[in-house]
ROGU-64164 format. One record per residue: residue number from 1; y, z, x of N, C-alpha, C in turn. Coordinates in Angstrom, 1 decimal, decimal comma, always signed. Each point is the difference from the previous one (the first is absolute). Example, Ala and Ser with C-alpha at 12.3 -4.5 7.8 and 13.67 -1.06 7.14 Angstrom:
2
[atom 1; [-5,7; +7,8; +13,2]; [+1,2; +0,0; -0,9]; [+1,2; +0,0; +0,9]],
[atom 2; [+1,1; -0,7; -0,4]; [+1,1; +0,0; +0,9]; [+1,1; +0,8; -0,8]],
END
This chain:
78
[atom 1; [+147,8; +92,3; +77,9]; [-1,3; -0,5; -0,1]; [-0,9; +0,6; +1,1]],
[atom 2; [-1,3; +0,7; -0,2]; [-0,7; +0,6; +1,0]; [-0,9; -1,0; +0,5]],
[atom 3; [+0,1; +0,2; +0,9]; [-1,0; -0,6; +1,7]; [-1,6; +0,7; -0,6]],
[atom 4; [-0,8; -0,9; -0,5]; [-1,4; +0,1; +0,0]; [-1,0; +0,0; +1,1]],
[atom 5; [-0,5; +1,0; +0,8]; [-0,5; +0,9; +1,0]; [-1,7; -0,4; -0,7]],
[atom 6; [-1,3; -0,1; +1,3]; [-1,0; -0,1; -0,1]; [-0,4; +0,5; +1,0]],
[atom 7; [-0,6; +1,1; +0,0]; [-0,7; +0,2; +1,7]; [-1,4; +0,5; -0,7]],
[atom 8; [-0,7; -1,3; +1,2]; [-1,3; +0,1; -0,2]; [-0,8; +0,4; +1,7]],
[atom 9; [-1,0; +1,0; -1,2]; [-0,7; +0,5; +0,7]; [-1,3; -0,9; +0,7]],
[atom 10; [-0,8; +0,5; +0,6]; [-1,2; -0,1; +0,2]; [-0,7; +1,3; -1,4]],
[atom 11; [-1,2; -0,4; -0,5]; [-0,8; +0,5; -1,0]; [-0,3; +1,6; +0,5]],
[atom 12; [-0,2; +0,4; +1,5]; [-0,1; +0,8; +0,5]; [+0,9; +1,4; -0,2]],
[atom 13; [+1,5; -0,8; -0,3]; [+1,1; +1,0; +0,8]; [+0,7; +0,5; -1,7]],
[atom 14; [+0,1; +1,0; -0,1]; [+0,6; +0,9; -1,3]; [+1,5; -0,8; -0,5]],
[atom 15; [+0,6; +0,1; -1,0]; [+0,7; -0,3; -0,2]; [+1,4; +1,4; +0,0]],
[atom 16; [+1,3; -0,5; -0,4]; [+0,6; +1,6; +0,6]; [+0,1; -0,3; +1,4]],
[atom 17; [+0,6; -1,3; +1,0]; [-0,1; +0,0; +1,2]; [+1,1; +0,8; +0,2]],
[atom 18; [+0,5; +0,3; +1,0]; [+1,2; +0,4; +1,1]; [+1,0; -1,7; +0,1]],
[atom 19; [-0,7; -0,9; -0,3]; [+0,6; -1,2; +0,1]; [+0,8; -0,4; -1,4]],
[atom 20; [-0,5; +0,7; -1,2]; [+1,2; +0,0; -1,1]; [+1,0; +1,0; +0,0]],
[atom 21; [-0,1; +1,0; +0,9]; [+0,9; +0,8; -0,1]; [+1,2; -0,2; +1,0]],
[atom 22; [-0,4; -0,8; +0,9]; [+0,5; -0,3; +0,7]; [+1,3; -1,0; -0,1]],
[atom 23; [-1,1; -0,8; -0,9]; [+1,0; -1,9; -0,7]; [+1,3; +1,2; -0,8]],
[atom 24; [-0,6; +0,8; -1,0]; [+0,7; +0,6; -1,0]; [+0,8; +0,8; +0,5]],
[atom 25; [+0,2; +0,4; +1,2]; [+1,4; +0,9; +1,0]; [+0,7; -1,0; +0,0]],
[atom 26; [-0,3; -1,1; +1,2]; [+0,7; -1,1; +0,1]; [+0,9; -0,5; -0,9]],
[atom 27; [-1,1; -0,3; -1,2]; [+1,4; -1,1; -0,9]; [+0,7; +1,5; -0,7]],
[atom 28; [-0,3; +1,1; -0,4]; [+0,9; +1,1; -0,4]; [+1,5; +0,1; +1,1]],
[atom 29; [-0,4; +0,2; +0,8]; [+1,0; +0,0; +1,3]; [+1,2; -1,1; +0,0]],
[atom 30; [-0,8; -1,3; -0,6]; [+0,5; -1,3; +0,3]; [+0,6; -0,8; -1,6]],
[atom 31; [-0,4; +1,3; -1,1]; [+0,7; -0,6; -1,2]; [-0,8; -1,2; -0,2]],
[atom 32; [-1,5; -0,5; +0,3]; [-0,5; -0,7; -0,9]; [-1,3; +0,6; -0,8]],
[atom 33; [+0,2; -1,0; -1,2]; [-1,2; +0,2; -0,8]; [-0,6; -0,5; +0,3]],
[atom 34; [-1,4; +1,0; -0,3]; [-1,4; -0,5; +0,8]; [-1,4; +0,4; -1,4]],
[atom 35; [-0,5; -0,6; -0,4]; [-1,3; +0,1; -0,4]; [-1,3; -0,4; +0,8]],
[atom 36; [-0,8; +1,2; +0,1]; [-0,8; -0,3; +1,2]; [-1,6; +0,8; -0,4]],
[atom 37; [-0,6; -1,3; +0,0]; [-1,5; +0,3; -0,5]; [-1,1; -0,2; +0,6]],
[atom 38; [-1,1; +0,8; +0,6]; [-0,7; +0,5; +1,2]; [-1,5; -0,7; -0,8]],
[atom 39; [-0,7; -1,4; +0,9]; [-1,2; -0,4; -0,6]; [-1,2; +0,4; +0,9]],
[atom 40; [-1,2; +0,3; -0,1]; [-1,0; +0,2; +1,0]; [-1,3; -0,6; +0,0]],
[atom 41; [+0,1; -0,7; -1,8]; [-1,3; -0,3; -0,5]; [+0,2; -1,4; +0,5]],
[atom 42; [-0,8; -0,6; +1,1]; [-0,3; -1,3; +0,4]; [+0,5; -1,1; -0,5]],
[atom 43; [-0,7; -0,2; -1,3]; [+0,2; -1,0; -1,0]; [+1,9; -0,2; -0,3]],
[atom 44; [+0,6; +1,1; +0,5]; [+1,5; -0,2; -0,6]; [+0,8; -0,2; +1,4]],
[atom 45; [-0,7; +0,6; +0,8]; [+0,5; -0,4; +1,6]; [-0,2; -1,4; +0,3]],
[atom 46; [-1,1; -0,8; -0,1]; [-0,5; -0,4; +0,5]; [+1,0; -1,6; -0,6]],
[atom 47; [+0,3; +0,1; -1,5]; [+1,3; -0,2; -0,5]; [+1,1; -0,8; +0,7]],
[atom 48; [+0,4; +0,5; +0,6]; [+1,4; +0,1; +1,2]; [-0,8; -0,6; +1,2]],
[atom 49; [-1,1; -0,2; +0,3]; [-0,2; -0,7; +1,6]; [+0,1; +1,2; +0,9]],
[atom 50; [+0,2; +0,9; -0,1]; [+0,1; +0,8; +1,2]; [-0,8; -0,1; +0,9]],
[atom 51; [+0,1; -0,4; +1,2]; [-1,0; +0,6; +1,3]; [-0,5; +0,8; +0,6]],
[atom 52; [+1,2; +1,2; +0,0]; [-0,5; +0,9; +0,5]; [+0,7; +0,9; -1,2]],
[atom 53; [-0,2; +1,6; +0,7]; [+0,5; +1,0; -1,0]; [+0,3; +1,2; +0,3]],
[atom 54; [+1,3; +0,8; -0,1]; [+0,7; +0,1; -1,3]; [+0,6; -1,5; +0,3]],
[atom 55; [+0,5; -0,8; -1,2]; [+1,2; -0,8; -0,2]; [+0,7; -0,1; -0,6]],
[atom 56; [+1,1; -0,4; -0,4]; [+1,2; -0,1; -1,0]; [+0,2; -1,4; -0,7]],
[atom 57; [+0,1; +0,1; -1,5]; [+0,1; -1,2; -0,5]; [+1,4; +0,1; -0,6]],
[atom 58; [+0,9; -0,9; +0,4]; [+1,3; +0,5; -0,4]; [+0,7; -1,4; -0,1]],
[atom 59; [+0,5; -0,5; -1,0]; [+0,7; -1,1; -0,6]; [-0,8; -1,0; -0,2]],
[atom 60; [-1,1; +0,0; +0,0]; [-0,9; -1,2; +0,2]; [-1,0; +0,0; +1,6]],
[atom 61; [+0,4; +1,0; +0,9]; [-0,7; -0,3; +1,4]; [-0,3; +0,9; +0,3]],
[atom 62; [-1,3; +0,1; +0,6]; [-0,8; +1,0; +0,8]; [+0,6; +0,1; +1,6]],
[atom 63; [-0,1; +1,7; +0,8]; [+0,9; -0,5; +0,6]; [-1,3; +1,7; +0,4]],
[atom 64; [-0,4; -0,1; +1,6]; [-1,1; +1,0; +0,4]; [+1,1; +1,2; +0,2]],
[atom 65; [-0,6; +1,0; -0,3]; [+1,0; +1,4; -0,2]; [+0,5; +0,4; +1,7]],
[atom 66; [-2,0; -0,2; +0,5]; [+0,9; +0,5; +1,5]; [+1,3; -0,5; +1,1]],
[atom 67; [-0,1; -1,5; -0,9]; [+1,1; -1,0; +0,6]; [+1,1; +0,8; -0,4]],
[atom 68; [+0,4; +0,3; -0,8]; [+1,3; +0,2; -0,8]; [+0,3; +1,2; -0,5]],
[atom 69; [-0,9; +1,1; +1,1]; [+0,2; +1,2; -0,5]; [+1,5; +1,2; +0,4]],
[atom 70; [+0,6; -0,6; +0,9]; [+1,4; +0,4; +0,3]; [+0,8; +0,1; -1,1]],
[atom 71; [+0,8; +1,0; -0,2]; [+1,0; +0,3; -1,0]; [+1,0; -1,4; +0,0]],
[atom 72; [+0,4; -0,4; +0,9]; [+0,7; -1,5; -0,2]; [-0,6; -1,0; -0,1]],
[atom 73; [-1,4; -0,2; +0,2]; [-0,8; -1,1; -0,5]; [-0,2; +0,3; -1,9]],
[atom 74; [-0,5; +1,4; -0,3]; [-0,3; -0,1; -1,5]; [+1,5; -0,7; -0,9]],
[atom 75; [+0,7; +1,0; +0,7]; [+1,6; -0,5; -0,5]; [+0,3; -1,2; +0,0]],
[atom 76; [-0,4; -1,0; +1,0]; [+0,5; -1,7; -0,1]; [-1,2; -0,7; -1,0]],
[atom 77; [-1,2; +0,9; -0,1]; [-0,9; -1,1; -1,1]; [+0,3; +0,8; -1,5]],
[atom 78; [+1,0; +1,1; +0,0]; [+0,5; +0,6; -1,8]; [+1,3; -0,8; -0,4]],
END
């Protein structure tokens, strides 16, 4: 069963982050499936509650990217 991935942007910031490539090393490395889909348009961020941004919407919960940008933090929220 793949892990459904959200990372939302600010409207500002391109999609194609360094932040999906990143998630997508990880779970490759770590043998999970990952489906991971990059939002920027407001209306779909704004969706999830986010506060700040980049963030991760991942099982149901937003979770601020800078918080949990460690290779062992992404790992314990996949």
């Amino acid at each position: 069963m793949s892990t459904e991935i959200k990372i939302l942007h600010s409207s500002c910031c391109a999609t194609e982050s360094p932040i999906k490539a990143r998630i997508e090393k990880i779970a490759q490395e770590n043998n999970l499936d990952v489906s991971i889909t990059e939002l920027s348009d407001l209306k779909d961020t704004m969706r999830y509650g986010a506060l700040s941004f980049p963030s991760l919407a991942i099982k149901g919960k937003v979770y601020d990217y800078k918080k949990v940008s460690s290779d062992e933090a992404l790992l314990s929220i996949l």
